[in-house]
N, C-alpha and C positions, 0 to 999 in steps of 0.2 A: 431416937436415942433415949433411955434410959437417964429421966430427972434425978440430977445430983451429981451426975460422972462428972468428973472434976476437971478432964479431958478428952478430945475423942481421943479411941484408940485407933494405933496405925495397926491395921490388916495388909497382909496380903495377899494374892490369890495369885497363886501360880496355876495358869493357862488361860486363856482367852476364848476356849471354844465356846458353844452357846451357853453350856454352865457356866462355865468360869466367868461369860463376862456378865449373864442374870446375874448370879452371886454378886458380885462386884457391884453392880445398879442398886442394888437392893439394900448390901451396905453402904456405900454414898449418901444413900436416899435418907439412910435412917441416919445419916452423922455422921459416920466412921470417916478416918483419913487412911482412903482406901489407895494401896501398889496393886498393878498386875504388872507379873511377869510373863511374857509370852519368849518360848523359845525360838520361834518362829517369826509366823505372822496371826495377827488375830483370825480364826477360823479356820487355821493350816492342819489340824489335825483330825480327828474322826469329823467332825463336824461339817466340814467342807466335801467329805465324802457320804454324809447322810441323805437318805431319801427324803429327809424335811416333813414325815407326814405327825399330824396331829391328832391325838386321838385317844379313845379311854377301852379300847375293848383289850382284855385280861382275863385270863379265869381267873387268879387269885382275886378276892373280893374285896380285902386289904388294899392288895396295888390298883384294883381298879376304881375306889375310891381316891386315889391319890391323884391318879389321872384326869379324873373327873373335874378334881380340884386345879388343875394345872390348866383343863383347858378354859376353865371360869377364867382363871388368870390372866389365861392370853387374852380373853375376850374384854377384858379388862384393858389391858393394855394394849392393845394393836393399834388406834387408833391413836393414844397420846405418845404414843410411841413411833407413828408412823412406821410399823413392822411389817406391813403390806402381805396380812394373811390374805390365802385364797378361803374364805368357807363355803368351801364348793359341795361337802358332802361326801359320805362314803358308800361307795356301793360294794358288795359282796355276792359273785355266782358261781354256782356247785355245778356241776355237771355229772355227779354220783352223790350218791348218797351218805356215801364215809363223808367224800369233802364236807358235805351241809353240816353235815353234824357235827362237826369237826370246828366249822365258822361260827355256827351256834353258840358253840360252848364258849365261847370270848365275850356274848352280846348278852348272855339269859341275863347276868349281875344284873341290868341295867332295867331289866322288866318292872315295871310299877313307878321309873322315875321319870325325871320329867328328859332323859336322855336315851329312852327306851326304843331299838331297833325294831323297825318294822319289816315283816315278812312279805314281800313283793313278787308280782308274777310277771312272768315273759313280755305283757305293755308295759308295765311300769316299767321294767328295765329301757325299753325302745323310750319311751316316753322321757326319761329321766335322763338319756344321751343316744338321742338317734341316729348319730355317727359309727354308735357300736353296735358289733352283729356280734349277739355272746354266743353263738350254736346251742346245745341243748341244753335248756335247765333245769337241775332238778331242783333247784331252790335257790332263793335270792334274798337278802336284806339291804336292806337302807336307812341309814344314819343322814341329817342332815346336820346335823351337829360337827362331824370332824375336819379336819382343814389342813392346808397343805402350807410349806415354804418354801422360799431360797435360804436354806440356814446362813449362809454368807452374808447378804444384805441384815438376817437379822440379828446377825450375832454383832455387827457392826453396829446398829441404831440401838442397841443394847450398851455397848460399849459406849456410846457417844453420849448415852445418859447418865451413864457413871458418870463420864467426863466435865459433863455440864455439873453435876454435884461434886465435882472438887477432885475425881480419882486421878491419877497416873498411872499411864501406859508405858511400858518399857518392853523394845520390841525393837528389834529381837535382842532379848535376852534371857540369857538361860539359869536357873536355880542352880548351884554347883554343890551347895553345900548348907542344911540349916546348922546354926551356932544355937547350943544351947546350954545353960546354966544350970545342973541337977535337973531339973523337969520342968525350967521352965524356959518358956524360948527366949534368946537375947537377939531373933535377928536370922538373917541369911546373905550367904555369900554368893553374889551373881558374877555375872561376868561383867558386869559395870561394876564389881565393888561390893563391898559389905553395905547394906541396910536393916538399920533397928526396924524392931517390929514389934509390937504386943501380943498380936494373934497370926496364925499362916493358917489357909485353906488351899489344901491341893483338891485342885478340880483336873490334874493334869493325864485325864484317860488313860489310855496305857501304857505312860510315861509312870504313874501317881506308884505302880510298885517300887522304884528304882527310888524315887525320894523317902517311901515311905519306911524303906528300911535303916535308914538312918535313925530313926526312933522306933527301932524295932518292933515294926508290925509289918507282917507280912500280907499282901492283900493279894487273896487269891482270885486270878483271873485267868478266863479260859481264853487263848486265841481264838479267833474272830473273824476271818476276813469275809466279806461281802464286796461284790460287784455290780456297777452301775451303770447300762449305757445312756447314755445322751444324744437324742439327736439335734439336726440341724434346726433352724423352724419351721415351721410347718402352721397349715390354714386351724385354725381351731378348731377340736376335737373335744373340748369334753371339761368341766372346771372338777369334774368327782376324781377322788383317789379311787382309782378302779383295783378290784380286789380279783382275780380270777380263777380260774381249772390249773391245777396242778402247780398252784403255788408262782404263778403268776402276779406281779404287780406293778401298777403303771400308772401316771398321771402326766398333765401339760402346764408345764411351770407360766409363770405371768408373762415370759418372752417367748408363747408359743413351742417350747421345746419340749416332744416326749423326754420323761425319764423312766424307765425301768428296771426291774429284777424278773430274776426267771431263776427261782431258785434262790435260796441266801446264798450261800456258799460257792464259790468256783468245784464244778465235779469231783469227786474223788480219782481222779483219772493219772499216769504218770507224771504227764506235763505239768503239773499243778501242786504236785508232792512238795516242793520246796516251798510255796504260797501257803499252803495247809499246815507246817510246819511251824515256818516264822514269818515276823513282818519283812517283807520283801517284795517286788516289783516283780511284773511281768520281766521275763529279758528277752522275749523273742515280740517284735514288734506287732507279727501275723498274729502271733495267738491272739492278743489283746483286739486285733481287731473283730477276729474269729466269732471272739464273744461277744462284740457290742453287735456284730449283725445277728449272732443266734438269738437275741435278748429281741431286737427291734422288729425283727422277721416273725419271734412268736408275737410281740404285740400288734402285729399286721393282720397278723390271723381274726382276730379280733375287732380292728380298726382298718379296713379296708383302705381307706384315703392316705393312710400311714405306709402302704405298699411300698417298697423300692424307697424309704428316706433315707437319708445316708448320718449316718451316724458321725457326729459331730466331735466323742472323746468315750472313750471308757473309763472309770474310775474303781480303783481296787482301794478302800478302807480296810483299817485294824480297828476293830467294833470293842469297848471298853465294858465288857460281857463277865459281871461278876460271874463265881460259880456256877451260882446255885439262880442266877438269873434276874437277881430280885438289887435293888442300888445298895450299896454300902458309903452312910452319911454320917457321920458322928463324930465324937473325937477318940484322937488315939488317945489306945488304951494307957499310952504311958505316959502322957501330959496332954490337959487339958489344953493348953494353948494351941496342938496343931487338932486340925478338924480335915476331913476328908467327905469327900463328897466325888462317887465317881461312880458312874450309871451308864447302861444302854438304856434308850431312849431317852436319850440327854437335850433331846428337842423337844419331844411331848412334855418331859420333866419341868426344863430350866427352869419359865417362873415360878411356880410349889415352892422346888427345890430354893431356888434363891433367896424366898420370901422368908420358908424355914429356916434357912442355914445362917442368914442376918440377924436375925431374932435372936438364934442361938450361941451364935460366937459374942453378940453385945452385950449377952447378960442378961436379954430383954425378956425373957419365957422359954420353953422348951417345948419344944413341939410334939411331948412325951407320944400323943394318940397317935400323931400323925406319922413318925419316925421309929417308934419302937422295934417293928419287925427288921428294922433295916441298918441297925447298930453295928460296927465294925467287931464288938466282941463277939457276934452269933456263930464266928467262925473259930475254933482250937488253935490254941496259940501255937 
């Protein structure tokens, strides 16, 4: 906290996903008399449906420094934090030669540092997890550097560190209404009640348009949905986040269970029009199972021993996907008192982002190099 403030100030953070509740840690940590508002439960919204993987590969060179920086963070903290990362490593295989080039373009940034992707061949893949059979490669890299989570357990031990530094939880309850005086805030109205406040950060994913137009800024974001199967558990298979052909990606969380994608998006297909659309839920039970065995069955293909596992839940997230892809953190345009902070890859992010966004709402520096490209003005009012 900033020598001389005469008080801490009361923040709050409305959402508790893995942002919201780093943010929240990070002010605690530095002083603040920090509120979260969770409408929910802590980790009930994208975050819960996140693949949890970590990691710095970006073509932007910008964001892939940023990431860079996030994953120092974690490595920082995982241990006094008990956050129980896996740093199992990333593997990456092509099976044409678009794909290679394709995974390349994410890794070159990184050439010359000390986080630089190695080019690996057909042993090194076996070598590196000899449970998997990749079929043909036309090319492979390997990252030992990136790591995987349960965002659950760590958006929790996140939140519990606030907690231990002074924060309150408030859960479930929901923002209804901020109260403000000319431009500057007096406060918000929850469903427990009105509380003062000095400063408000919505971390609240794709919830954060809905509040934020009360101080008119519109924040543009694109729907989103992505699909996750899970399966049961199963013998150990592998600690790499496996990268694979045709947009494939899998890992085995710390309780033995595949997770997967096959694909970001559920198909462009009829069944799926209303999902594509808006946030909304499967409603036919079948489909939803449909696709965690389409998911489990291709990473069979791959993982022999995984044949015939039964898939345990399927999970449909609404992904907090600015425009133009890149996070939007700053404050609104029309009083500096609220600040926003809302990103895809809100779990590679959170510590950066939390560490910046404390800094920045206490008054303590601004994180001009680090944030600039990612300003909520970059978008027409």
């Amino acid at each position: 906290m900033r020598a001389g403030r005469a008080r801490a100030l009361h923040v709050g953070v409305v959402g508790a996903g893995v942002l919201g509740s780093s943010i929240a840690f990070h002010l605690a940590e530095a002083g603040a008399r920090v509120t979260v508002f969770e409408k929910r439960a802590p980790a009930g919204g994208a975050t819960q449906n996140s693949f949890g993987f970590i990691n710095m590969f970006e073509r932007d060179a910008h964001y892939q420094k940023l990431r860079v920086a996030s994953v120092e963070a974690y490595r920082r903290l995982d241990i006094p934090l008990d956050l129980g990362i896996t740093w199992g490593g990333y593997l990456n295989w092509a099976s044409t030669t678009g794909e290679a080039d394709d995974a390349w373009v994410t890794a070159v940034g990184l050439e010359g540092t000390p986080y630089a992707v190695r080019r690996i061949g057909a042993v090194d893949v076996r070598r590196l997890s000899p449970r998997l059979e990749p079929g043909p490669i036309e090319a492979a890299f390997y990252s030992p550097f990136a790591g995987h989570v349960d965002p659950v357990p760590v958006t929790r031990r996140l939140l519990e560190a606030a907690q231990r530094h002074g924060a309150t939880l408030r859960s479930p309850c929901e923002v209804l209404r901020i109260e403000m005086q000319g431009a500057r805030l007096a406060g918000v109205h929850s469903a427990q009640g009105h509380v003062a406040l000095d400063r408000l950060v919505i971390a609240a994913g794709v919830e954060a348009p809905t509040l934020l137009t009360q101080v008119d800024y519109r924040m543009p974001l694109r729907h989103a949905p992505g699909i996750l199967a899970h399966s049961v558990p199963l013998e150990s298979v592998t600690q790499l986040v496996c990268d694979g052909p045709d947009e494939l990606e899998f890992k085995q969380t710390s309780d033995a269970r595949l997770v997967g994608e096959w694909h970001f998006e559920p198909p462009d297909l009829p069944q799926h029009a209303e999902i594509r659309a808006q946030a909304t839920d499967f409603t036919d039970g079948a489909l939803r199972a449909a696709h965690g065995r389409r998911i489990l069955d291709r990473i069979a293909t791959f993982v022999p021993s995984a044949r015939g596992v039964a898939l345990e839940r399927l999970t449909l997230g609404f992904r907090p996907m600015p425009r133009d892809g890149f996070p939007i953190v700053g404050p609104a345009p029309t009083s500096g008192d609220i600040y926003m902070a809302v990103t895809h890859s809100g779990v590679t992010l959170a510590p950066i982002l939390g560490k910046h966004v404390a800094t920045e709402v206490l008054g303590d520096g601004v994180a001009a190099g680090a944030l600039a490209p990612y300003r909520p003005t970059r978008f027409p009012a």
